[in-house]
TITOR-512921 format. One record per atom (N, C-alpha, C): x, y, z. Coordinates in steps of 0.05 Angstrom, whole numbers, plus 5000, padded with zeros to 4 digits. Example, Ala and Ser with C-alpha at 12.3 -4.5 7.8 and 13.67 -1.06 7.14 Angstrom:
BEGIN
526448865156524649105156526449345156525749555142527349795143525850015157
END
This chain:
BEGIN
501749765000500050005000501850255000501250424978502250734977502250865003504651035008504851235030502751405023501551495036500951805030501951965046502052245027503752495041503052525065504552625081504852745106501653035110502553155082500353345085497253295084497653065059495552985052493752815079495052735089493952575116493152855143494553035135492853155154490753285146490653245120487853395107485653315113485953005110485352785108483452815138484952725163483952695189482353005192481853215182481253405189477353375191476253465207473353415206472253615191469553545177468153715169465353755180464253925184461653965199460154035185460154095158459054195141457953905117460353725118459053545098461353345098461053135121463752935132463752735113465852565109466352395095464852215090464152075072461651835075463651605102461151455106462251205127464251055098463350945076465050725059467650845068468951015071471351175066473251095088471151025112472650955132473050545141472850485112471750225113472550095099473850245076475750095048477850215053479649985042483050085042483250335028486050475032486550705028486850544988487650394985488850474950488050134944488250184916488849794911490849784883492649654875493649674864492649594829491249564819489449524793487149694791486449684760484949924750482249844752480349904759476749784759476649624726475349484726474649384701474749504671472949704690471849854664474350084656476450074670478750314660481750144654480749844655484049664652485249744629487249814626487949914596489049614585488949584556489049414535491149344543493749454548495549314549496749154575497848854573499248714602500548894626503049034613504949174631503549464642500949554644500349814650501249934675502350144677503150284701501350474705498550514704496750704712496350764734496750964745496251104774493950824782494250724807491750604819489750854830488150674822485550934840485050784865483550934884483150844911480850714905480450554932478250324930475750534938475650734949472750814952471750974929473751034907473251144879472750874859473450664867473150414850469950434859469550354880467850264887464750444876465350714881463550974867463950874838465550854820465150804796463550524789463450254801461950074797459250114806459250404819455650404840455350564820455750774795455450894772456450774745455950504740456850514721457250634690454350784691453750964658455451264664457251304688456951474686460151534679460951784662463751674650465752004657467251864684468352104702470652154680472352394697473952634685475952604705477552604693480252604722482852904704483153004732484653294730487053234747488853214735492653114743494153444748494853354763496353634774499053624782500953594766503353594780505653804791507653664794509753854812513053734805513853834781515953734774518553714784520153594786522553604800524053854787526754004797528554204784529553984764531253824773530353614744529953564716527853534727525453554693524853724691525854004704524354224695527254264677528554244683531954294665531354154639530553864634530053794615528153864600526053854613522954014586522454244603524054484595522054794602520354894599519454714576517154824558514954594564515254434580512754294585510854304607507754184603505954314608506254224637505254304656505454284680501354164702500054214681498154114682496154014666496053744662494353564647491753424657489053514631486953374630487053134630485852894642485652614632483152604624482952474595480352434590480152124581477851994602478451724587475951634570476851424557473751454539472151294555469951184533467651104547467450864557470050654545470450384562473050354576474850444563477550504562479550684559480450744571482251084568484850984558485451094544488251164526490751124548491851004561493151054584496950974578497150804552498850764546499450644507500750554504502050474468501750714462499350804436500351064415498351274440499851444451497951624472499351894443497552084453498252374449500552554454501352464483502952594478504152374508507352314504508552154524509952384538509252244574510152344598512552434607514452254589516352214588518952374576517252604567518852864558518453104574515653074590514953264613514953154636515152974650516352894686518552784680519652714702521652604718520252344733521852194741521251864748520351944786521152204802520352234821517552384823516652534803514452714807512452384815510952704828508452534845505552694834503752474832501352594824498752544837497852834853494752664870492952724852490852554853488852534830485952634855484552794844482352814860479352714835478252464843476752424814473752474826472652624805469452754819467352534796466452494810463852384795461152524801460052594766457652864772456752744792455352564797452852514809452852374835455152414848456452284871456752594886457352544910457452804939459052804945461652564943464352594953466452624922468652734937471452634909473852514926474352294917476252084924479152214908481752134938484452214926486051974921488152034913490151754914492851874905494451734906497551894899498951714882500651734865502451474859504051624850506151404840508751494825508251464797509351584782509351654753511951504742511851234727513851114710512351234682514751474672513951524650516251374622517451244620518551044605515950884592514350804616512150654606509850694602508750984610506250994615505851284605503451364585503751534573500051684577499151924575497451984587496052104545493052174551492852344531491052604544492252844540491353144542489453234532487953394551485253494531485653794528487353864550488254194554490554224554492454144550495454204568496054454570497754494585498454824584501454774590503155054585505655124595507555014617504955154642505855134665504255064688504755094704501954964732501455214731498455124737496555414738495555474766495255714769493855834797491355764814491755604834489255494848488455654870486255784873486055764908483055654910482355754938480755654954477555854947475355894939473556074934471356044958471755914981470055724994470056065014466556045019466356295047467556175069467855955080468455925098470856035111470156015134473656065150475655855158477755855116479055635123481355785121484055685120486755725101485855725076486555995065487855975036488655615013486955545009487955334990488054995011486555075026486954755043484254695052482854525049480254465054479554355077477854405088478254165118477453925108476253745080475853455077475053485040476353285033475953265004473453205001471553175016468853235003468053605003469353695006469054015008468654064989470453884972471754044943468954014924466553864936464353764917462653894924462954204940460754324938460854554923458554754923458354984897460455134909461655194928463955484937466155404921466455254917468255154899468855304872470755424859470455494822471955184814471755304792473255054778474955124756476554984734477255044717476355074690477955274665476355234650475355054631478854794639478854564617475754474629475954434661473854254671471154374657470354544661467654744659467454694625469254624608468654514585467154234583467754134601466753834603464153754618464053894644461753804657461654154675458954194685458354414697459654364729460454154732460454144773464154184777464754304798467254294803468354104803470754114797474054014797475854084812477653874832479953974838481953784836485053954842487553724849488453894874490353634867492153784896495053644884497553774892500153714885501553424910503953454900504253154918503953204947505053454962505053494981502653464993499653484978497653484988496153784992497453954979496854244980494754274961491354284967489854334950489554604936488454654913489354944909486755014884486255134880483255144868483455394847483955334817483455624799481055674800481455994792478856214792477456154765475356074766473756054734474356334718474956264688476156544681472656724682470356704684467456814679466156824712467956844729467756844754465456724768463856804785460256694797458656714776458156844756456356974737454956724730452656834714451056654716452156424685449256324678450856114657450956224635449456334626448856484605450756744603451756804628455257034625457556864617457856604631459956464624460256354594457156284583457356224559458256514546457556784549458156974537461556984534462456974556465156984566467156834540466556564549467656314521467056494497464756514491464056674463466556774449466856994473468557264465470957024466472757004477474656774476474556654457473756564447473956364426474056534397472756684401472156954371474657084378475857124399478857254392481257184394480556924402483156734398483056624369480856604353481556554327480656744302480057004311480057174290483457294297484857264317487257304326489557224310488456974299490956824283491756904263489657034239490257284215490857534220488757604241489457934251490658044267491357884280494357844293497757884285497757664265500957734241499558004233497458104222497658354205497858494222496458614249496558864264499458794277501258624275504158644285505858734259504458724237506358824215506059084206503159124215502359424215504059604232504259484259506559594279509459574279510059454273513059454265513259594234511959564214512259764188512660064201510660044225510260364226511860554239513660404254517160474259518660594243518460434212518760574192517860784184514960754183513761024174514261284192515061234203515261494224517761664208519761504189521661634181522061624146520761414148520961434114518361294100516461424087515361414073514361184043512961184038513161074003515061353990516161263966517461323958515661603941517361863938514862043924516262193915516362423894518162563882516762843895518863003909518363253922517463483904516863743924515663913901519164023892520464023918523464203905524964043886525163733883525663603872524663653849522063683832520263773817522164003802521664203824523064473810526364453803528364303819530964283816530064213782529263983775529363903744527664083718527064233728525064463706527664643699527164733671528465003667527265253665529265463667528165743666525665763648523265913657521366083635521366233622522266143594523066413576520266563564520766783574517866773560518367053534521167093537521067293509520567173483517667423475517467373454514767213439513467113472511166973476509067053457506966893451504967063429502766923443501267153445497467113456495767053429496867043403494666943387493966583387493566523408493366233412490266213402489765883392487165913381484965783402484266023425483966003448481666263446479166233455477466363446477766633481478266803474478167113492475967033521473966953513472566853545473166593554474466453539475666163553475966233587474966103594475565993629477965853629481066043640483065953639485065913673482765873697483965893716485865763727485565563721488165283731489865253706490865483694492465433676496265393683497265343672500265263683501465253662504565333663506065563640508465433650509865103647513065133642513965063622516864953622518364893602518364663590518064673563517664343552519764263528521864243529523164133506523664433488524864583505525964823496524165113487521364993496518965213490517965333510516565513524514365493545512265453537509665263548508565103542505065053569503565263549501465353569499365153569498265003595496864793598494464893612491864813597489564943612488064693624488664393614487664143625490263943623488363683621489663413615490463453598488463533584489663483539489663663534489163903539490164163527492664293529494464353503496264453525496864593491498064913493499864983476502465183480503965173458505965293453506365603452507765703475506666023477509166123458510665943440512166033422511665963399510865823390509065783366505865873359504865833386501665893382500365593373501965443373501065103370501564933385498064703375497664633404500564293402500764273429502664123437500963783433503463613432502463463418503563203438503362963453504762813467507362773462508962813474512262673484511762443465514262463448514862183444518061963459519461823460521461753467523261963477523562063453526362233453525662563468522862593464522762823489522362633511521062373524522562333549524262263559525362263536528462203555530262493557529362613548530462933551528963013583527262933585525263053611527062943635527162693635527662463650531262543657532362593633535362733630535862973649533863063641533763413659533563383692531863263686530463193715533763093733534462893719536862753738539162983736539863083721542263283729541463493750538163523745538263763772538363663797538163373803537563363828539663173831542763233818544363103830545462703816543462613794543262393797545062303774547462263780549562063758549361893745550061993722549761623696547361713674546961613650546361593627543761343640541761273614539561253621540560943611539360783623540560513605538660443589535960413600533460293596530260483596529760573574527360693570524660533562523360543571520060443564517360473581515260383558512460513564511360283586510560353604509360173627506560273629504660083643501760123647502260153674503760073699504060063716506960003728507360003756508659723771508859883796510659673802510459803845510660053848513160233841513060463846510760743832510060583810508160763805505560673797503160653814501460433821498960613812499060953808497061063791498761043765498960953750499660963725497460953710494560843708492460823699492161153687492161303713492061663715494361793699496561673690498661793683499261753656497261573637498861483605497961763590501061683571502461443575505161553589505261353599507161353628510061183622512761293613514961143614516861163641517860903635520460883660523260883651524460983669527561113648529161023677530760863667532060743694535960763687536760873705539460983705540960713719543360873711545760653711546760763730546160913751547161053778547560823791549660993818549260773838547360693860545760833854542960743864541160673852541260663824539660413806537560633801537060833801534961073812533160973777530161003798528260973765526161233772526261303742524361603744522561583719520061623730517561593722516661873703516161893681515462113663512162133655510862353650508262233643508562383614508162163587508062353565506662533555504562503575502262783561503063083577503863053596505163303611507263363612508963133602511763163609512363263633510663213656511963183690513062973694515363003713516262743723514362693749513062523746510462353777511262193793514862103780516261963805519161783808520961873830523161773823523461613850524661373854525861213872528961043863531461133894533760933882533860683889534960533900534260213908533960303938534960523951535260513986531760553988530860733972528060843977526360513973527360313959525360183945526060033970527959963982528359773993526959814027527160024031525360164062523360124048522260214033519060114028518359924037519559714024519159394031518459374053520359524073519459484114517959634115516659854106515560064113512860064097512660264088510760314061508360144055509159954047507659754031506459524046508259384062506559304086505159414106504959584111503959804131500559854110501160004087498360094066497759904049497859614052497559444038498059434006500559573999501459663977503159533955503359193949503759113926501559153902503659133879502559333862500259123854500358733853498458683844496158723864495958803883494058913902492859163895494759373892494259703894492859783864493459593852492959703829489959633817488759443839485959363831483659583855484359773854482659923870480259863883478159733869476559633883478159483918478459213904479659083914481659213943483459373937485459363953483859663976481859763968480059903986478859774004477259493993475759364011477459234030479759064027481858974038482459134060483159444056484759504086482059584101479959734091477259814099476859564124476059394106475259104123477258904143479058944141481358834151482059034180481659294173482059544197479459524213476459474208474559444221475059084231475358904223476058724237477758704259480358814252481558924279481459054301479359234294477859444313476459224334474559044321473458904331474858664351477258604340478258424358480158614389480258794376481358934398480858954420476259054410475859094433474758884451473658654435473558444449475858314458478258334459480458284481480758464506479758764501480158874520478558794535475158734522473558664541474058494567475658174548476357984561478758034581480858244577482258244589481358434616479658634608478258764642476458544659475358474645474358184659475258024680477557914671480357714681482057954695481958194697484158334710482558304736484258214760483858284786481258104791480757864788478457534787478857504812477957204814477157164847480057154861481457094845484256904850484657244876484057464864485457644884487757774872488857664857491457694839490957944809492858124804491858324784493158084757494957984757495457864726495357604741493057434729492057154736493856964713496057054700497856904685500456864699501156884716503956934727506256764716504956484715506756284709506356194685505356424669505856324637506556594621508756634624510256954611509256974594508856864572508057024548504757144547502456984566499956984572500357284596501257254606501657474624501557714609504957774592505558004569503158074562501657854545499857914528497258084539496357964563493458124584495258374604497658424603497858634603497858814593498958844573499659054549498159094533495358754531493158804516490859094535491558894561489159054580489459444573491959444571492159804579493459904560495059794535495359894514493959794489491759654492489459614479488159894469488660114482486160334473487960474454491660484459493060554438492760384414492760144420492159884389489860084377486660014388483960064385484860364364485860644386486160854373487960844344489260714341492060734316489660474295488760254301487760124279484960294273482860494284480160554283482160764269484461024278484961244259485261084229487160884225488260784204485760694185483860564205480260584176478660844174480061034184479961264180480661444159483861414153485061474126483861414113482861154098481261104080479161224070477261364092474961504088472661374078471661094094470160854087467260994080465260904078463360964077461961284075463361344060463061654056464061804083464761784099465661914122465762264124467362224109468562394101468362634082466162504069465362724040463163004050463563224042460963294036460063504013458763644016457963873990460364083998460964173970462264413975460564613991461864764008461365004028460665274011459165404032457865654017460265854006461765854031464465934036465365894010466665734003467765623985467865783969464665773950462765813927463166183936464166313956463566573959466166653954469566583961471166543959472066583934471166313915472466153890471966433869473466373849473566633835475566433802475066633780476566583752476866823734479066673723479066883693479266743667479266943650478666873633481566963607481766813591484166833570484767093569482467303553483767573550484467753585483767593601484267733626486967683635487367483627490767443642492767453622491767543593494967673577496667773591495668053606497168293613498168113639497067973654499067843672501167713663501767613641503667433630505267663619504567833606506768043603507868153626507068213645509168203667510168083682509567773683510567573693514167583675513567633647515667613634516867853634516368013643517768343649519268403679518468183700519068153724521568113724522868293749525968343753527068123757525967853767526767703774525667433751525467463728524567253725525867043703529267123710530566893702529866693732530066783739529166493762526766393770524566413755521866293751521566053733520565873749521365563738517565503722516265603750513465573731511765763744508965773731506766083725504165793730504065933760500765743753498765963754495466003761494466193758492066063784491666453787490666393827489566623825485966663814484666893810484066963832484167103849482967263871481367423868478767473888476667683884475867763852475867543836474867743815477167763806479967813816481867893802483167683787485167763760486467573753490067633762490667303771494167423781494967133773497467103772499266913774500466773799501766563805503166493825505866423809507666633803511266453808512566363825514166093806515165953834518165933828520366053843522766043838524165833847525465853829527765503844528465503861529065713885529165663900526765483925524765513910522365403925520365643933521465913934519566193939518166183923515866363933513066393909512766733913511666833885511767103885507967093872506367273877504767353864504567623844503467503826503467813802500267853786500668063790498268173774499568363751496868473747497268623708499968813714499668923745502169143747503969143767504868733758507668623772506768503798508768493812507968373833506768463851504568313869502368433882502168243898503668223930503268023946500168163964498967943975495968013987495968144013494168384012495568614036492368534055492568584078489968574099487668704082488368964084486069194075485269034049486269024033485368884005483368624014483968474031482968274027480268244052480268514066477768624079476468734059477268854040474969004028474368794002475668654002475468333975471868143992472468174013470868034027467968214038468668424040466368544043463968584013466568553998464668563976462968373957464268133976463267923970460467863990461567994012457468004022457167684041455467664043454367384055456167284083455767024085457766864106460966994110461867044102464567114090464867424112463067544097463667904110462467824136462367694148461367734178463367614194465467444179466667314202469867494207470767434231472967474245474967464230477567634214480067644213481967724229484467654235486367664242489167544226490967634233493267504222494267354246495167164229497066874245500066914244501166944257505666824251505466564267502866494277504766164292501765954280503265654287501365444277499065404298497265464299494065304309493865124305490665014320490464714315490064654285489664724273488364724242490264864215492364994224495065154206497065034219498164844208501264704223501964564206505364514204506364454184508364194200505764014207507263684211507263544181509663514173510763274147509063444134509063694123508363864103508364204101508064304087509964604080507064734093508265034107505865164112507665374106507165714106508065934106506066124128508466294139506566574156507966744140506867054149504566984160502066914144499966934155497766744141494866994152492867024139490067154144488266964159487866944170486066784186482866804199481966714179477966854174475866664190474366684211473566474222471166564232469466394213466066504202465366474233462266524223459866544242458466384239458666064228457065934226456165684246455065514236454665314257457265134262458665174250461365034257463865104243463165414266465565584267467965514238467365524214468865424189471565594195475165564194476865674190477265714161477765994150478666044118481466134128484166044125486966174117487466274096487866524092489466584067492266654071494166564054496866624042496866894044499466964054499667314053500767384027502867134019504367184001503567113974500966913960499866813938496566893950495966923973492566913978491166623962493166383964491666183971489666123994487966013984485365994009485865694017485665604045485465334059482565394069480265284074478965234085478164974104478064944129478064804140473764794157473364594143469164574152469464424172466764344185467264134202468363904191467563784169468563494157472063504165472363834159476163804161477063704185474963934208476263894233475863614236474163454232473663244243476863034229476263004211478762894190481962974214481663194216484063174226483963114260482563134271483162984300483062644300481462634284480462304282483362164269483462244250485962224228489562284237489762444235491962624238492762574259490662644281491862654312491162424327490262254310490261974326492761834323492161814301494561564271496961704283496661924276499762134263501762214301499262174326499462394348500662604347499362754318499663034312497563254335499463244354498363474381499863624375499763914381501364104390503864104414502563904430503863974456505963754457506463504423508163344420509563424392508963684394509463684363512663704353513863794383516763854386518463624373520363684371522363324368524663434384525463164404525662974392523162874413522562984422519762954433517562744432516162774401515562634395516562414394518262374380519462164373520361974399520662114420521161864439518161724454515962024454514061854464511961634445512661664407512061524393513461264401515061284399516661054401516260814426515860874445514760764475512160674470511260814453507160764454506660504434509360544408508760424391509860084400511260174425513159844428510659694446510559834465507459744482506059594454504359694441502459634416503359364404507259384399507659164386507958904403509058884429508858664448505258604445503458734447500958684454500958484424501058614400500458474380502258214378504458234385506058074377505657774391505057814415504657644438501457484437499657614429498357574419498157334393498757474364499757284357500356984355503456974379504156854384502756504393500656654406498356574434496756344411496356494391493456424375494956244352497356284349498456004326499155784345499955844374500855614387498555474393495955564396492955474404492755344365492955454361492055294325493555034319496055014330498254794330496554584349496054704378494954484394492054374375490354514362488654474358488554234337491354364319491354114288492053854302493553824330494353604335492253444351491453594360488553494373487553344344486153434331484153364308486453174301488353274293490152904276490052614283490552754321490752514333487352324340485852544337482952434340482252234307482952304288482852194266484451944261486551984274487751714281487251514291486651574322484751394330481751274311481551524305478351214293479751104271
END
């Protein structure tokens, strides 16, 4: 006959007044060495834990009824040296005549104990009032168990009982069979009535149900959520960790994009002596977005897509062929520095780096023999360059860019498609977010008493921490990010009255006399290009010098936009407009700031009287108008200052950058660990199902 522990025997003799041992208990031997009938395993040599004779005996007085046994061990330093990674607490599930106990088991013992671990078995039978213990030794050479739960590590037990006991020690193993009891959640998968073990020493120890007292219909809720985010976790999981680590990148480098100064370095001077207005361009033509640079040795006036003529010939321009793009493409690289002869010219419909090409034909790629392999994108109907990248740019993309905006080109370039993709993929994430957070406020601070009820499983721990409280940073950065998109119209609305009171044109014979002084301007060997920016009724120009400065001109030269002018521009426009508030700006507001983009002061700053206070900026120096409506403001807090944590009060560097950096590592342990959680649960799961298929 087996010793039993020292502890276990005083558990044992302890009285209960509440619900004492049955009399059989005190009447059958403590153990017997063979398995009841109905659990002999198939094979001669079995080393199966014996069960005790008053649990034999309960199982022959139930025979239909087909118990659950919960193994709890306590490994030696040992075996813990040998398997670190093994589970420290195992389901036994036996079947309905015979349990798996040894030959092809699931998983052998024998890689997770040691030949001294000891194992008390506490076996409950539903429909029985007591639970019977027993102890044995574990020959795992021979004897192999199969798992219905395994885990990591031993999990956290205590005691949930009102009574006034010790922490984790019962006064009589029939205790363990009443409702104060929780149980676990392998158990609570199996049958509704408690479960316990106890380790060799005899130290009973009782986990907190992860759905606490609640009723059944919360617990079923509870699993729900669990189960929906442990396996929507397994896809959206790798992506929101790639979203987070891309976005490390993004913080510093971008998709690849050709700048505006970059733009201007490759343009040449505007010649405009000599220019002729008899273009066959009818005198009231609406010519406001018109644009005036250099094309293959002409200046070259564009009023659309396809219109465009020769302000030296008076004829209209005709598409680029080869040999003017490679002159464009030529120009372009000496201004901005870029060495080597062109190796490779041709017409593309697309590819990675330039993924609107649909928008751009016809569209060639002119790829240099630099040492950066540099390829620059031409569009032949405008002869703009729309885009240059060298291999360093292409190759940060890769980490950055493209995984982050879901940006391969056979993706990006099917628009439908690659809309619904991040749209749906960003609202799925949203969703799993917040059902983890749910689960994880839930489980923070349970019966156990304990704030992280994972202690002894590091990576489960990481994860309900960082999920619990940097969950609202995840939530905030994936909800801004289906934000960008601007899903469901979000974002759209009618142009503003404002706007329509504002907007202004001219017309062909109105902006001659501006172009004659554009070209009479003291400065205008260094005017690269002439776009056109009617104000009030008026007609003016915007030049832009290579250096990147902008000058405005009207019929009599340059005419930057003065207060008074643009008080009495507005009064005379009447309506919404003349009632609201000006002032001048020199510093950035919430709504004028120049994060990762160009702003200028000072600036006019007009801020109606309407139902949602609309901001108008104007340019002091061109009287460009920004208007900012509600849709804007909204766009940019939601947007900007979520995604971007474009605040004012972080706007500093290196500032930002360190508290980006901290928020974004939090985010990535959460995702990453996560993850982790939900492929190792998919692994248990395929092996489960294999090995069940095996068997039959």
């Amino acid at each position: 006959m087996q010793r039993t522990p020292r502890r276990a025997k005083s558990i044992a003799r302890r009285p209960s007044a509440a619900s004492p041992p049955p009399p059989s208990s005190r009447t059958m031997p403590a153990s017997t060495t063979t398995c009841p009938a109905r659990f002999r395993c198939a094979a001669s040599n079995c080393l199966a834990p014996p069960i005790s004779a008053m649990a034999s005996r309960l199982l022959r007085a139930t025979p239909t009824r087909n118990p659950r046994w919960m193994a709890r061990t306590r490994r030696s330093p040992a075996s813990r040296k040998r398997s670190p990674r093994s589970p420290g607490s195992t389901m036994l599930t036996p079947g309905a005549s015979r349990p798996t106990c040894c030959g092809r088991a699931n998983r052998d013992l024998s890689s997770t104990l040691g030949r001294t671990d000891q194992i008390r078995v506490l076996l409950r039978i539903p429909s029985a009032s007591t639970m019977a213990t027993t102890s044995s030794s574990i020959w795992p050479d021979t004897c192999s168990w199969t798992p219905s739960r395994p885990t990591r590590s031993a999990s956290v037990w205590k005691t949930s009982s009102t009574r006034n006991t010790p922490r984790g020690s019962p006064l009589a193993s029939s205790m363990a069979a009443g409702p104060s009891w929780s149980a676990t959640g392998a158990c609570r998968k199996r049958f509704a009535s408690p479960i316990a073990t106890t380790s060799s020493e005899g130290q009973s120890r009782f986990r907190t149900s992860p759905s606490g007292n609640g009723t059944r219909a919360t617990r079923m809720v509870m699993k729900t959520l669990i189960v929906i985010h442990r396996y929507v976790g397994v896809v959206l999981g790798v992506i929101m960790t790639v979203w987070c680590v891309s976005g490390f990148v993004m913080m510093y480098q971008g998709f690849p994009e050709t700048s505006q100064q970059e733009r201007l370095a490759g343009l040449a001077t505007v010649d405009l002596a000599g220019w002729r207005a008899d273009l066959p361009v009818a005198a009231d033509t609406s010519v406001g977005g018109l644009q005036i640079k250099m094309l293959n040795g002409q200046p070259v006036m564009r009023l659309g897509r396809d219109e465009a003529y020769s302000l030296s010939t008076a004829q209209p321009v005709d598409v680029l062929d080869e040999t003017g793009v490679r002159a464009v493409a030529q120009a372009f690289a000496s201004g901005n520095g870029i060495a080597g002869e062109i190796a490779k010219l041709e017409r593309i419909e697309n590819d990675q780096w330039a993924v609107s090409g649909a928008r751009q034909q016809p569209l060639y790629r002119a790829e240099f023999n630099d040492a950066g392999n540099t390829l620059v994108y031409v569009n032949g109907a405008s002869g703009e360059v729309v885009q240059d990248a060298n291999s360093g740019e292409r190759i940060i993309a890769w980490f950055g860019a493209i995984p982050h905006w879901f940006y391969p080109a056979l993706l990006r370039t099917n628009q439908p498609l690659w809309f619904g993709t991040v749209v749906w993929l960003s609202a799925i994430g949203c969703f799993l977010v917040v059902t983890g957070m749910v689960i994880g406020f839930i489980r923070l601070r349970g019966k156990s008493g304990k704030w992280w009820p994972y202690r002894n499983r590091p990576m489960w721990m990481w994860h309900h921490v960082f999920g619990t409280f940097a969950g609202v940073l995840v939530l905030t950065w994936t909800f801004s990010g289906l934000l960008t998109m601007a899903p469901w119209g979000l974002f759209e609305s009618e142009p503003a009255l404002e706007r329509k009171e504002i907007a202004s044109s001219m017309t062909w014979a109105e902006v001659q006399p501006v172009i004659a002084a554009a070209a009479a301007d003291a400065d205008s060997a260094n005017i690269v290009s002439l776009r056109g920016a009617p104000f009030m009724g008026q007609p003016y120009l915007i030049a832009r010098m290579r250096d990147g400065s902008q000058a405005r001109i009207g019929a009599n030269g340059r005419a930057p936009l003065m207060q008074a002018e643009l008080e009495a521009g507005l009064q005379a426009r009447g309506g919404v407009v003349a009632a609201g508030k000006l002032d001048v700006l020199t510093a950035e507001d919430d709504y004028y700031y120049g994060h990762k983009r160009e702003v200028e002061f000072p600036v006019y700053r007009l801020v109606l009287n309407d139902a949602d206070q609309t901001h108008v900026y104007f340019n002091a120096t061109t009287g460009d108008a920004r208007v900012v409506d509600a849709t804007a403001k909204r766009y940019r807090w939601l947007e900007s200052g979520l995604h971007s944590l474009d605040f004012s009060f972080l706007r500093a560097r290196p500032l930002w950058d360190i508290v980006t950096l901290i928020l974004m590592l939090a985010v990535t342990v959460a995702c990453a660990t996560g993850a982790w959680m939900s492929f190792t649960r998919i692994g248990q799961d395929y092996t489960r199902v294999r090995e069940f298929f095996r068997r039959k």
